[in-house]
N, C-alpha and C positions, 0 to 999 in steps of 0.2 A: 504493500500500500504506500501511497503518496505523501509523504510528510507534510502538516496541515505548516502553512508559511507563514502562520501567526503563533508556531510554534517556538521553543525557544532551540538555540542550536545542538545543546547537550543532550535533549530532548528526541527520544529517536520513537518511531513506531513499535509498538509490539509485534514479537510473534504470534504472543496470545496474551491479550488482553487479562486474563483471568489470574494468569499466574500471580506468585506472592514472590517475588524477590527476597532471597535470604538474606544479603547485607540493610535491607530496610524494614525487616519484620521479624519479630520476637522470634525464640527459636521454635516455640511449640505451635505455631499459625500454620495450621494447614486450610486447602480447600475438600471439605469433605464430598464422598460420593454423591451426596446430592445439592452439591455446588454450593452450599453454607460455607462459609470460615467459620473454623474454632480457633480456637487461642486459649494455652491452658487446657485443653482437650473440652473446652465450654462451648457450641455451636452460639455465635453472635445470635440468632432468633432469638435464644433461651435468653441470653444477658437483655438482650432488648424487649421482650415480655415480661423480667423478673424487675428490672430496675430501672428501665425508660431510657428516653436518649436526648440529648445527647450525654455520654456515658466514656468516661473513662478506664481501662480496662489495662492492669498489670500484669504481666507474665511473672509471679512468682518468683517462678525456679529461675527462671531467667535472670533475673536481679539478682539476686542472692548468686548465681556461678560468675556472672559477670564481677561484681565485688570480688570475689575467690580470687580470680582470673587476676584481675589488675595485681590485688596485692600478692600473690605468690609472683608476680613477672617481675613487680620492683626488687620486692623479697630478694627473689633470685641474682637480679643481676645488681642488686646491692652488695650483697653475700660474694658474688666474684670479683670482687674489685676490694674487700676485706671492710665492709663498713655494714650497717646497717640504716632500715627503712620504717619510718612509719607514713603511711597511705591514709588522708583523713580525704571521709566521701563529704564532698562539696554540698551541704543540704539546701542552699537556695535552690537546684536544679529541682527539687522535689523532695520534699519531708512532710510524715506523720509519725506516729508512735510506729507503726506495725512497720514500716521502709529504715527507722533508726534503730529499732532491733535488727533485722534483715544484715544490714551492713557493720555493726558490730559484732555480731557473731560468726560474720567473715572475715573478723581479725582487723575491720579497719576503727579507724577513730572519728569521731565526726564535727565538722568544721559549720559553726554556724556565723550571719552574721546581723542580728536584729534580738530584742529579749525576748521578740514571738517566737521565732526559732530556738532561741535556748530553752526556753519554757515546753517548749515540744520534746525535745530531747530529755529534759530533766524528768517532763512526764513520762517518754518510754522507759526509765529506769538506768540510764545508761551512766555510767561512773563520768563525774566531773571532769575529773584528772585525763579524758580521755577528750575532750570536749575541746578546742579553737572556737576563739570570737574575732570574725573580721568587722569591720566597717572605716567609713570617711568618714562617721561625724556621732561615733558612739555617745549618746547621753550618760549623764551620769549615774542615772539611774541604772541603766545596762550595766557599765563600770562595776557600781556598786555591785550589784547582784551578782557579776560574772568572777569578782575577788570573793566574795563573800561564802559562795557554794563551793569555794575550791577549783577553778576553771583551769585547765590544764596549761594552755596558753593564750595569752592577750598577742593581736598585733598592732604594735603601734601605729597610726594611718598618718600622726603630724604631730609636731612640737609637744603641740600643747596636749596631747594625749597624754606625753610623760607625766605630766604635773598632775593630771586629772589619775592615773593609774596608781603613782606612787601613793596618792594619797589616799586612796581605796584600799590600797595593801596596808597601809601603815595606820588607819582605824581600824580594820580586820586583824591587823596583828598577823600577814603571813608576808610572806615573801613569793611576789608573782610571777610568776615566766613570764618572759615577752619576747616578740621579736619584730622587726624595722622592717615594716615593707618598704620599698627601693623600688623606685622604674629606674627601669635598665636602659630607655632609650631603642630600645627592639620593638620595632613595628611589629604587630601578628599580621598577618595575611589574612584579614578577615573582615567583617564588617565595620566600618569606624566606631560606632556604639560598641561592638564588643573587643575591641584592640584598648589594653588598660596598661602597658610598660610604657607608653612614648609621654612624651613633657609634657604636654599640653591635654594635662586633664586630670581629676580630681584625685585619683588613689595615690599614695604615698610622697615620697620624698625621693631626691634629686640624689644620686649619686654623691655627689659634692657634695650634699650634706652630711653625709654617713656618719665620719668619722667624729664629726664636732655632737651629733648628737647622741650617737651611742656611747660618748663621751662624760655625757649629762644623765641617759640612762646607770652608767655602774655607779653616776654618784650619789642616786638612790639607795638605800640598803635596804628599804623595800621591796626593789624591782631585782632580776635577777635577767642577763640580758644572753638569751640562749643562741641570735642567730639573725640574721637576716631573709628576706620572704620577697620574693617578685612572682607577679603576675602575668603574662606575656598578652591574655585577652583569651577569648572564648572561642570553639567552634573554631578551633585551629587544627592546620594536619601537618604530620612528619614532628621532626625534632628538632631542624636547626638553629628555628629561631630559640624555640626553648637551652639550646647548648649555647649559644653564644649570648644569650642573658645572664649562664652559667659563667662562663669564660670574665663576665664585665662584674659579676659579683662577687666572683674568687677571688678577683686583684685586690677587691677594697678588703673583703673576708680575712686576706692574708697581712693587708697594713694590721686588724682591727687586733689579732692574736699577739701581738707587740705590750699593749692593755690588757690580755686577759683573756679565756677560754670565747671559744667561740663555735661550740657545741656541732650546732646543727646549720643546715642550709637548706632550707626553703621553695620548691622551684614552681608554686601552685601550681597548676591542671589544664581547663580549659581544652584535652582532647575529643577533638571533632570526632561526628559518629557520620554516616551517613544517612541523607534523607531524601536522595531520590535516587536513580539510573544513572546519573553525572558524577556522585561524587565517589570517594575512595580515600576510603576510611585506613588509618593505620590499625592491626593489630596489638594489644596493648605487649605481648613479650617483645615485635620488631619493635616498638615504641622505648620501652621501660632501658635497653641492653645499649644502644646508641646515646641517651640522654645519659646515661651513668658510667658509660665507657670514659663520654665527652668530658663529666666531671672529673673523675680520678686522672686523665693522661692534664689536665688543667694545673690540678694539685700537684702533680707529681714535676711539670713543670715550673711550679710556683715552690719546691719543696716543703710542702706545706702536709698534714694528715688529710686523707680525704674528709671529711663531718659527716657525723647525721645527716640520713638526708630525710626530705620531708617533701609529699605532694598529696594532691587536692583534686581528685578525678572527681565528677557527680554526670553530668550527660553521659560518659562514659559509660555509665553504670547501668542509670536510668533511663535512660533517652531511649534507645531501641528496645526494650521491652514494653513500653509503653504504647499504645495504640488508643486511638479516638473514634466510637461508635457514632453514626449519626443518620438521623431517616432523612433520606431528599424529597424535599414537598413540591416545587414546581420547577420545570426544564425551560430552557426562553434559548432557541438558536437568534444566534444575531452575527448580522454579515456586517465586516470590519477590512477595511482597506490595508491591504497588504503593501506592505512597503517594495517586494518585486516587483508591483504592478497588478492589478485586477480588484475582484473583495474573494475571502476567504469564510467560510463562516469559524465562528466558537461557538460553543453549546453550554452556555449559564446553568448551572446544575445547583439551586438553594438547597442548605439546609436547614436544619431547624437548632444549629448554635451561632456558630462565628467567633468573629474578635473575642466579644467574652471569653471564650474557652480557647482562644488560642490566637493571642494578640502579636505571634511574631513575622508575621509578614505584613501586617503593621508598621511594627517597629523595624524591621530589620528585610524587609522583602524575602524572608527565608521561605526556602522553597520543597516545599512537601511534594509526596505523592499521595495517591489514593486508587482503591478497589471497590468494586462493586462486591458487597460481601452475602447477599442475602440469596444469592441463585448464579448458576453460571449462563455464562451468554457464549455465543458463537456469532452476536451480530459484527460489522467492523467496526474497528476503532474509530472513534472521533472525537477529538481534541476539545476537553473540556476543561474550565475553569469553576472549582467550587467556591461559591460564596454563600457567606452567612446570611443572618434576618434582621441585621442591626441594619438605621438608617444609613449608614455611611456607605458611598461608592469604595472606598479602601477597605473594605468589611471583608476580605478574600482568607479564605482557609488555603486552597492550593489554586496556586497561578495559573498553571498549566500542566494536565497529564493525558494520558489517552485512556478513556473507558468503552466497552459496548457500547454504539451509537445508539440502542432502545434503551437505555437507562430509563426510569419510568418515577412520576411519585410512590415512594412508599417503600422506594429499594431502599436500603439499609446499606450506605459506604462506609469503610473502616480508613482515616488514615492514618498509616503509621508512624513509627518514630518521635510521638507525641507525649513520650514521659516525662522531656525533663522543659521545663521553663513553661509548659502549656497551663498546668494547674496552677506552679506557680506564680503567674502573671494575671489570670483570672481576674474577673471582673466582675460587676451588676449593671455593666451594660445595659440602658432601655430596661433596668430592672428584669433582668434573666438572671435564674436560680442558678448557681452555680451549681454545674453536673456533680453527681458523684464519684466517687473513685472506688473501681472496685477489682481485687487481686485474684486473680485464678489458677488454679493448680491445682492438676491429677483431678480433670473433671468437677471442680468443684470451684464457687466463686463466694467469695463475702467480701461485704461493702467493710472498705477500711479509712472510707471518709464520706459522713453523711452526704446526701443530696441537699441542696436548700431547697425550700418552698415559699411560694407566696408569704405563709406566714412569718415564716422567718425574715422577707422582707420589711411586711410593714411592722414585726417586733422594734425595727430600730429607726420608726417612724413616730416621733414624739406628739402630735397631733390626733394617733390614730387610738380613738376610744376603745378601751380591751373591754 
């Protein structure tokens, strides 16, 4: 078939429509005999007659091997270069009680950076001491709370955090870890919203500043100052920029050890997953063995010990076991002037969530796929764009994919790769309930984050007579 020319160019026709591409779908997502998807061995019908849609939907098993995965890969090529690893899963990408259990008991630590988030964590039971708090503009009240429960590590975001931490630790009477996040001046290859090491923008401190203020950190005897921390940005692929962030932090690492112990190094996460047919995702052991090679031949040139080292995976983790249920209400083909020359048409496919429930092509024109999940087809592909129910023309779930040209109201599309940043960027858009989230595994599903409902909206509507 003929590639529609208001396609995009990464974008190629299917052989078959119906298929589920492994690198964009959880592992357990099959298309059953009679052309359902399950996920979790749960046939979508079922999740969409038990719990409504739109609906969010976790693979389990898949989350939990995925955590395994990453931290035995660093584990590993920590281990051969004679240092060790701690692996903290990034919980902005996606946190509740039942996902902070999941990834601790796969050995990682867990990194949050809001007191909602620590409060989340603290409710799933998970030991302090194991617990990171990021932020650019931590209150004191966070501060407070995050010295006070025992917080395994504070990162300092600017100056003035020091002054605000020490003094947390030194009414609590402990002595706080911390460490100096640093942009490196390393571009990510990524979105500008999500690229967080280059100068010009809110997260940490200047290279040039390092040494003057980790300076003023040891001369707390409150604080206790474990290491340095860079960010490179999100929905990043490969390792180089993350090595040569490494390379630009070892120099200053290596002045800072002249002062005093300098434990550990920091090299936060941010590994890209894939989410359509275009992209190509690292594997976390090719990932984990290149980035810790990079460091140790750094140190060894710098004659320096390798450090602790420390990283921050969460889309990694979460991202591709996660999948977005949703019923399509009405079809609208609409012919659109091709830039080769003539019109082409597109096939406007609504459904009944959007932006609410998944505001990143919104913000970031990130580019999903999608499946018809509720029956198989054999009609041709034709080039459709999913969009939400929200007023807004930018209201689009997926840009561009190719589905059966008879898509119909009432079919049921799945799209993937929607674990991490989908729920947690959520909305009350136009007043829509926020979906529920719900975990499947070995044929079986339970909700592990309520739905909202109307009344839970107008609950926090002060005028509305109970």
């Amino acid at each position: 078939m003929v590639t529609n020319p208001l396609a995009p160019s990464w974008l190629t026709v299917p052989d078959d429509a119906n298929e589920l591409p492994a690198a964009i779908w959880p592992a357990s997502a099959r298309r059953e005999g009679d052309g359902v998807v399950s996920v979790g061995g749960v046939p979508v019908t079922q999740l969409k007659a038990r719990f409504g849609s739109p609906l969010y939907v976790i693979d389990e098993a898949d989350a939990r091997a995925r955590a395994a995965r990453i931290h035995d890969a660093f584990a590993a090529a920590a281990a051969a270069v004679g240092t060790t690893v701690t692996v903290y899963y990034a919980g902005k990408a996606f946190l509740s009680t039942e996902v902070a259990r999941w990834v601790t008991e796969a050995g990682l630590n867990l990194d949050t950076c809001s007191g909602g988030e620590l409060a989340v964590a603290l409710a799933a039971g998970v030991d302090p001491a194991r617990l990171g708090l990021h932020g650019n503009n931590k209150s004191l009240a966070e501060i407070d709370r995050a010295v006070e429960v025992g917080l395994g590590t504070i990162v300092l975001d600017s100056e003035q955090e020091i002054e605000r931490v020490a003094a947390a630790a030194e009414r609590h009477g402990r002595r706080q870890r911390v460490r100096l996040r640093v942009k490196s001046g390393v571009h990510a290859e990524t979105h500008a919203y999500l690229a967080t090491a280059h100068e010009d923008q809110k997260f940490g401190v200047s290279l040039g500043e390092v040494e003057g203020l980790v300076a003023d950190i040891r001369s707390h005897a409150s604080l206790e100052f474990v290491g340095l921390h860079c960010h490179n940005g999100t929905q990043v692929f490969g390792s180089a920029g993350i090595a040569e962030s490494a390379r630009r932090l070892l120099e200053v690492h290596a002045r800072l050890l002249a002062g005093g112990p300098v434990p550990e190094l920091n090299l936060g996460g941010g590994f890209g997953i894939a989410y359509n047919t275009g992209d190509d995702a690292t594997d976390a052991w090719e990932l984990a063995k290149p980035i810790v090679e990079s460091v140790a031949a750094h140190c060894a040139a710098l004659d320096i010990p390798v450090p602790h080292l420390a990283f921050e995976p969460g889309r990694a983790i979460i991202g591709t076991p996660g999948v977005t249920l949703y019923e399509l209400g009405t079809t609208k083909p609409v012919e659109v002037d091709a830039e080769t020359g003539g019109t082409a048409t597109r096939l406007y496919a609504s459904v009944d969530g959007g932006m609410s429930d998944n505001a990143r092509y919104a913000l970031y024109q990130a580019q999903f796929s999608v499946r018809l999940a509720s029956r198989r087809s054999d009609a041709p592909p034709a080039l459709v764009r999913i969009a939400g129910k929200h007023c807004e023309s930018g209201d689009i779930v997926v840009d561009a994919d190719y589905l059966p040209g008879d898509v119909r109201p009432g079919d049921l599309l799945v799209v993937p790769a929607t674990g991490a940043y989908c729920f947690s960027l959520s909305s009350r858009y136009n007043y829509l309930p926020r979906p529920a989230v719900v975990a499947v595994r070995d044929g079986e599903a339970r909700v592990i984050v309520r739905s909202e409902t109307e009344e839970d909206l107008l609950s926090h509507d002060a005028g509305v007579v109970l």
